[in-house]
C-alpha positions as a printed Julia matrix, in Angstrom:
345×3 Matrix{Float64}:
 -23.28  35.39  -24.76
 -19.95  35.46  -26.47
 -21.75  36.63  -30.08
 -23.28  39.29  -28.12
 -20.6   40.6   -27.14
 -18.45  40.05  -30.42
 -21.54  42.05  -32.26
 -21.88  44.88  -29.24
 -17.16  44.67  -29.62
 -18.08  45.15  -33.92
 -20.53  47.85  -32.91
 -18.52  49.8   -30.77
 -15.32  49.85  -33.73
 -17.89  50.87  -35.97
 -19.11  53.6   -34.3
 -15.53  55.3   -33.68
 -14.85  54.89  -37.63
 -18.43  56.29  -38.45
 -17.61  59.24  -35.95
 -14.42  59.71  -37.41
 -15.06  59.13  -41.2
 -18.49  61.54  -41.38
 -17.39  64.18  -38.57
 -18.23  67.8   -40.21
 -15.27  69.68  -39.41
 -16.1   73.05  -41.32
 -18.66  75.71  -40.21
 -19.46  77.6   -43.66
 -19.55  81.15  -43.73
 -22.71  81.19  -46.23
 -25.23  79.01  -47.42
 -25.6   79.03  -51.63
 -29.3   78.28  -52.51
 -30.45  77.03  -56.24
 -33.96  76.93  -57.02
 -34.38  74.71  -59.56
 -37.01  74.15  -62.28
 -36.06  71.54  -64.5
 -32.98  69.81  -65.34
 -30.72  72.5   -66.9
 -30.87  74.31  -63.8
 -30.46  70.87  -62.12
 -27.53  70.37  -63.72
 -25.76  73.73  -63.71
 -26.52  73.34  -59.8
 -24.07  70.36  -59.83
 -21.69  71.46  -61.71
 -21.09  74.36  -59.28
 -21.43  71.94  -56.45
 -19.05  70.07  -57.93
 -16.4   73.8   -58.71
 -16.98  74.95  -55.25
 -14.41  72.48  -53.31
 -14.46  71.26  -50.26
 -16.63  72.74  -46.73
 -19.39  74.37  -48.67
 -23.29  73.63  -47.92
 -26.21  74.09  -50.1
 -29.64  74.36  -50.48
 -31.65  73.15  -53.74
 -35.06  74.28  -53.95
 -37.1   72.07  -56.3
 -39.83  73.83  -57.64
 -41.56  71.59  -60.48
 -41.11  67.91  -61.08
 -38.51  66.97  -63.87
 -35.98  64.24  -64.84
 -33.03  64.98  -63.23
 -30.22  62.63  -65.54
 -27.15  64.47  -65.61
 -24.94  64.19  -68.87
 -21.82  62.98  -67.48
 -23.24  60.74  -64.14
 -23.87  57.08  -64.47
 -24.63  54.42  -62.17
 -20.94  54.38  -60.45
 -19.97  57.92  -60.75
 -20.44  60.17  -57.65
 -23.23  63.24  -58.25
 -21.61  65.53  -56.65
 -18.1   64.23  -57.2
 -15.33  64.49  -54.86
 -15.93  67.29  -52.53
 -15.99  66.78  -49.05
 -17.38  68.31  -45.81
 -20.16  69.36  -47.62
 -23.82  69.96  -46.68
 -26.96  69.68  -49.23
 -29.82  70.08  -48.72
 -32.73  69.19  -51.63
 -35.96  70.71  -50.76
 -39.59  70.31  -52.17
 -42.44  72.22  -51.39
 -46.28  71.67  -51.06
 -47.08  70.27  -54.27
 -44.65  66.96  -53.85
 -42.38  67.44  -56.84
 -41.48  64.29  -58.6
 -38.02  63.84  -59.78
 -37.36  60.97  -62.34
 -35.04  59.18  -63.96
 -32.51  55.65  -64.12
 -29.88  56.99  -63.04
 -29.22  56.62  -59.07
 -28.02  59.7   -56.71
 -24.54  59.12  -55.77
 -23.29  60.46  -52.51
 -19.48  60.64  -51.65
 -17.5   60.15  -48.68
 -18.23  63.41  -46.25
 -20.89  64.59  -48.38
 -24.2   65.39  -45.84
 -27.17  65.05  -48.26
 -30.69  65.59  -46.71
 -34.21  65.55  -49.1
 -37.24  66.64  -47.59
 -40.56  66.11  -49.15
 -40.01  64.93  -53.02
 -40.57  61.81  -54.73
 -37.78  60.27  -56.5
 -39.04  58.32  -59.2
 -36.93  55.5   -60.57
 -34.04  57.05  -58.67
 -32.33  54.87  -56.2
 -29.61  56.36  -53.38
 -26.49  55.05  -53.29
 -24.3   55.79  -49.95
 -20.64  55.79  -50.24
 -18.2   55.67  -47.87
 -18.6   58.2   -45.03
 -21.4   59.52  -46.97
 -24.53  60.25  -45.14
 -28.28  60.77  -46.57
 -31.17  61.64  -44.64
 -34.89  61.9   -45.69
 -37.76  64.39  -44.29
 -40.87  64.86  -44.64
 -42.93  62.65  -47.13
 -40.15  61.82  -48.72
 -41.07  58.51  -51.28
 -38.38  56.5   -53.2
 -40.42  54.16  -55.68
 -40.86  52.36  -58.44
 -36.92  51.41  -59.18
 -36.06  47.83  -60.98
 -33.31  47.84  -58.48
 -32.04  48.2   -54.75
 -33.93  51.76  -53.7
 -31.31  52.46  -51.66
 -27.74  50.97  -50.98
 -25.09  51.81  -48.32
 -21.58  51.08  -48.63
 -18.81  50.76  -46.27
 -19.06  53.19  -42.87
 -21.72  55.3   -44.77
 -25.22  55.95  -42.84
 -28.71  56.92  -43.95
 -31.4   58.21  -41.86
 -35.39  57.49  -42.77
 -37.38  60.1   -40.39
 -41.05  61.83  -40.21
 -43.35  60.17  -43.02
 -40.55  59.01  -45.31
 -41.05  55.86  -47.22
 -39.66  53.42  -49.92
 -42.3   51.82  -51.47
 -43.1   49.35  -54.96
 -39.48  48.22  -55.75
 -41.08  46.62  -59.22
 -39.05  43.03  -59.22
 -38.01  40.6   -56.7
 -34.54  42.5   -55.42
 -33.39  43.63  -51.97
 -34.96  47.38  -51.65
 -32.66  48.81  -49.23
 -29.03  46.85  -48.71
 -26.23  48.13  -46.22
 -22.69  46.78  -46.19
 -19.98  46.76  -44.23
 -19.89  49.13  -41.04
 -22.7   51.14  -43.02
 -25.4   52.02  -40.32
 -29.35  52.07  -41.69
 -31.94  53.74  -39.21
 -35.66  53.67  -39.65
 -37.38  55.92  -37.51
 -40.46  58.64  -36.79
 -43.04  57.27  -38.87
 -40.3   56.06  -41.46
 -41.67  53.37  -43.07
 -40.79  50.18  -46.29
 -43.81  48.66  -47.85
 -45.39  46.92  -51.07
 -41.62  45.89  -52.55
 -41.45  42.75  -54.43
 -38.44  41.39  -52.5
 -36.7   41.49  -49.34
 -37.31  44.92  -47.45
 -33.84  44.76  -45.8
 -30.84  43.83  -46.58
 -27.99  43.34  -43.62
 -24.55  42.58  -44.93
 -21.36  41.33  -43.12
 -20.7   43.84  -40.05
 -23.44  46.32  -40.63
 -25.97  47.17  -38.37
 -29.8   48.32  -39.03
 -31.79  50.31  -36.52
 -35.9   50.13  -36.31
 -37.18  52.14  -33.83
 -40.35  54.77  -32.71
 -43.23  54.07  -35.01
 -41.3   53.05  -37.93
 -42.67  49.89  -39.98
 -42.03  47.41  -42.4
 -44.85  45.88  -44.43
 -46.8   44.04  -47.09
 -43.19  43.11  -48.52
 -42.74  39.82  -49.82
 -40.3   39.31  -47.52
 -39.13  41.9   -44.27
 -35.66  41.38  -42.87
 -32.55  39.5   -44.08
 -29.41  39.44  -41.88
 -26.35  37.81  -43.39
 -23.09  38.52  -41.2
 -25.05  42.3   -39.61
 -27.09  43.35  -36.81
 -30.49  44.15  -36.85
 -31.52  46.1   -33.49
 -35.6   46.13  -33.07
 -36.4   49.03  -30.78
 -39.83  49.77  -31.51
 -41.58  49.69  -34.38
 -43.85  46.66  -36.51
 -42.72  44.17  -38.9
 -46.59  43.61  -40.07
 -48.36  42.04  -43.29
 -45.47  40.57  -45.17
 -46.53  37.49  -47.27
 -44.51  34.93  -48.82
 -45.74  33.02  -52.1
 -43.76  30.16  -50.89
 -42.97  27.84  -47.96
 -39.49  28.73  -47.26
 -40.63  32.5   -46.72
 -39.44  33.95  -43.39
 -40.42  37.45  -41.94
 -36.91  37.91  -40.16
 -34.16  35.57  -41.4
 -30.67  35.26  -39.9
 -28.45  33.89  -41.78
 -25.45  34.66  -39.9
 -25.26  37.96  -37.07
 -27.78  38.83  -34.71
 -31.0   40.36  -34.11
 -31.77  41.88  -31.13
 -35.1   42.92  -30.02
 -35.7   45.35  -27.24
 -39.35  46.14  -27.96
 -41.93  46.19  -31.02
 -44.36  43.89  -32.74
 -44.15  41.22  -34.98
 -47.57  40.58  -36.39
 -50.16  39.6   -39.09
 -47.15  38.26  -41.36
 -47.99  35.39  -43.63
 -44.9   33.42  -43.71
 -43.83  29.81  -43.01
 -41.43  30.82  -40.33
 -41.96  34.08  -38.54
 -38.07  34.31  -37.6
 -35.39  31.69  -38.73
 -32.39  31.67  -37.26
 -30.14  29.57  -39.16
 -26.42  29.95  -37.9
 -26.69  33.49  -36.16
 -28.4   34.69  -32.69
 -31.75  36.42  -30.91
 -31.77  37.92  -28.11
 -35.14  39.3   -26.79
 -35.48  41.73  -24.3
 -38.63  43.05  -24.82
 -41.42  43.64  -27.66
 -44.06  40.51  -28.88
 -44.42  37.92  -31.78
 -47.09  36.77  -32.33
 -47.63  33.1   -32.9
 -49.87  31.42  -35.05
 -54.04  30.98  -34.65
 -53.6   27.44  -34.04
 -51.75  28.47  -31.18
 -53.9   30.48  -29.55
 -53.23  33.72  -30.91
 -55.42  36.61  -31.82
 -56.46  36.3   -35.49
 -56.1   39.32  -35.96
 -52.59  39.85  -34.76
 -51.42  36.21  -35.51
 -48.41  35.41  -37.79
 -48.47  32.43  -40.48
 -52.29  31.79  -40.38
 -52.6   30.32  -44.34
 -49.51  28.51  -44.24
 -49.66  27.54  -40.45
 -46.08  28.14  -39.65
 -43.61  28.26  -37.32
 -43.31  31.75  -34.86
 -39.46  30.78  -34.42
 -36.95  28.46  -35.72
 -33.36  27.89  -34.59
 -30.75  26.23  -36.44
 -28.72  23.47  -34.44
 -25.26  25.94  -33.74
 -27.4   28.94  -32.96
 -27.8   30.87  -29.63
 -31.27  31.8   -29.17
 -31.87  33.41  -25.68
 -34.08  35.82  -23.83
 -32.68  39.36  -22.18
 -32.23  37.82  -18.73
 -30.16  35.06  -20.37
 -32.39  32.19  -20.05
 -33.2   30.17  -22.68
 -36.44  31.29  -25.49
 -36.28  27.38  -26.23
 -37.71  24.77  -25.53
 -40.84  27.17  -25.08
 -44.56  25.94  -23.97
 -45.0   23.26  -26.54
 -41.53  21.82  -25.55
 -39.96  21.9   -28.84
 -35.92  22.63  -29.06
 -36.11  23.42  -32.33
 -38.7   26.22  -32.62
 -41.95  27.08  -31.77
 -45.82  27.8   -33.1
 -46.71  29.79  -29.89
 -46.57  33.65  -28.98
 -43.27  34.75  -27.62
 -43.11  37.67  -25.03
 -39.46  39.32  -24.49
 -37.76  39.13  -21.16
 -35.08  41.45  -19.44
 -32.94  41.12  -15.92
């Protein structure tokens, strides 16, 4: 009960900073649209962007698919540089277009970036401080040879409709947030087929899954080292593991709370581990494993007949009335094969 609270105490701070850091304090006379064709009008785009100053907003129209490499951005350089209190807004259209390149998308501190309906090709999106980014639409972000997407200190980024990262190509975290940075995966939102972990939860940051959202066929779903992970709704569903010390969710350190969803059909040796942190669940289902007694088509670990849950010695592992998950029906204090159901007061 006392991590609870310390995580809801962390939550609340970070919340005030996020409010205060992102806030949009300008209401912009006019909106400047580009419509952009290829990369010199990319370019020239950003470089007025970048002229403008501060409390502008834009919209970029991408009409045909292009790599978008600008001459003087690199990998720690900001894309739109230092303007702030700035809204914009990169649009595709019906045919998808397909933006490509190495080089990631950089957004600053007060900078309000939102893409709807392109694919970004080799492009990963990096969140600064009190940066936000939000994707629309079909929105895909694949086939990078790094994180997809990274947020840094009190910056927040927003997965909606049919967005999706997908095929990260080698075995690296696709989506890491950091400190105070806030990651929510929502609508139909949805991670699959990376070669690594799909999430990422660093020291004091907090990742939201809620609505239909999903997370599968990764090689691994959820890491939590120090954050929170909050399970609304949602599935964590056909992750696989090539060895035996795969886990589906693993806490590290920090908490994972789960108010409803599904947990299901994950090959895995241990469904959850909770090494040092806590889980509380409130609501939503694991599923444990066939031996168990559980549906083979919904069960967890079936090939490598693992654990649904397993709890470190120093670990607080409770349902949402407060009562204990463990020792559950096989009697075990140390985890468990079976199905586990959440409970509130």
């Amino acid at each position: 009960m006392k991590k609870t609270m310390i995580m809801y105490i962390k939550f609340l701070i970070g919340m005030m900073l996020l409010s205060c850091l992102s806030c949009d304090t300008t209401k912009p006379d006019k909106m400047q649209v580009f419509n952009v064709s290829g990369r010199d009008e990319w370019n020239n785009a950003i470089d007025l962007i970048k002229a403008n100053g501060d409390d502008q907003a834009y919209i970029i129209n991408i009409q045909n698919s292009f790599a978008i490499q600008h001459f003087d951005v690199f990998a720690d350089q900001l894309t739109f540089g230092y303007v702030q209190n700035v809204s914009i807004d990169i649009r595709g259209n019906n045919s998808q277009p397909i933006l490509t390149e190495s080089f990631p998308i950089n957004i600053g501190p007060r900078q309000d970036v939102k893409i709807s309906d392109i694919t970004l090709k080799g492009i990963s999106l990096g969140v600064m401080s009190g940066g936000r980014c939000s994707l629309y639409g079909n929105t895909l972000v694949t086939e990078n040879t790094s994180s997809a997407v990274f947020v840094q200190r009190y910056g927040r980024f927003y997965m909606n409709d049919n967005s999706r990262i997908s095929n990260t190509t080698i075995p690296i975290t696709s989506f890491a947030v950091r400190n105070f940075g806030h990651f929510y995966l929502q609508g139909h939102a949805s991670i699959t087929d990376n070669m690594g972990f799909a999430v990422r939860v660093d020291a004091d940051a907090f990742f939201y899954m809620k609505e239909n959202a999903s997370i599968s066929r990764n090689r691994y779903g959820v890491s939590v080292y120090g954050g929170t992970f909050i399970l609304e709704d949602g599935s964590l569903s056909e992750n696989y593991t090539t060895d035996h010390a795969g886990r589906v969710v693993f806490i590290s350190t920090g908490h994972f709370d789960m108010l409803g969803g599904s947990i299901h059909k994950n090959r895995a040796a241990n469904t959850i581990y909770v090494m040092e942190g806590s889980f509380t669940m409130s609501g939503g289902i694991v599923y444990g494993n066939v031996e168990s007694g559980a549906p083979e088509e919904l069960a967890n670990s079936s090939q490598l007949n693992g654990t649904t849950l397993i709890a470190g010695i120093s670990t607080e592992v409770k349902y949402g009335d407060g009562s204990n998950i463990l020792p559950h029906i096989d009697g075990s204090t140390g985890g468990t094969n079976h199905t586990i159901v959440g409970k509130n007061k």
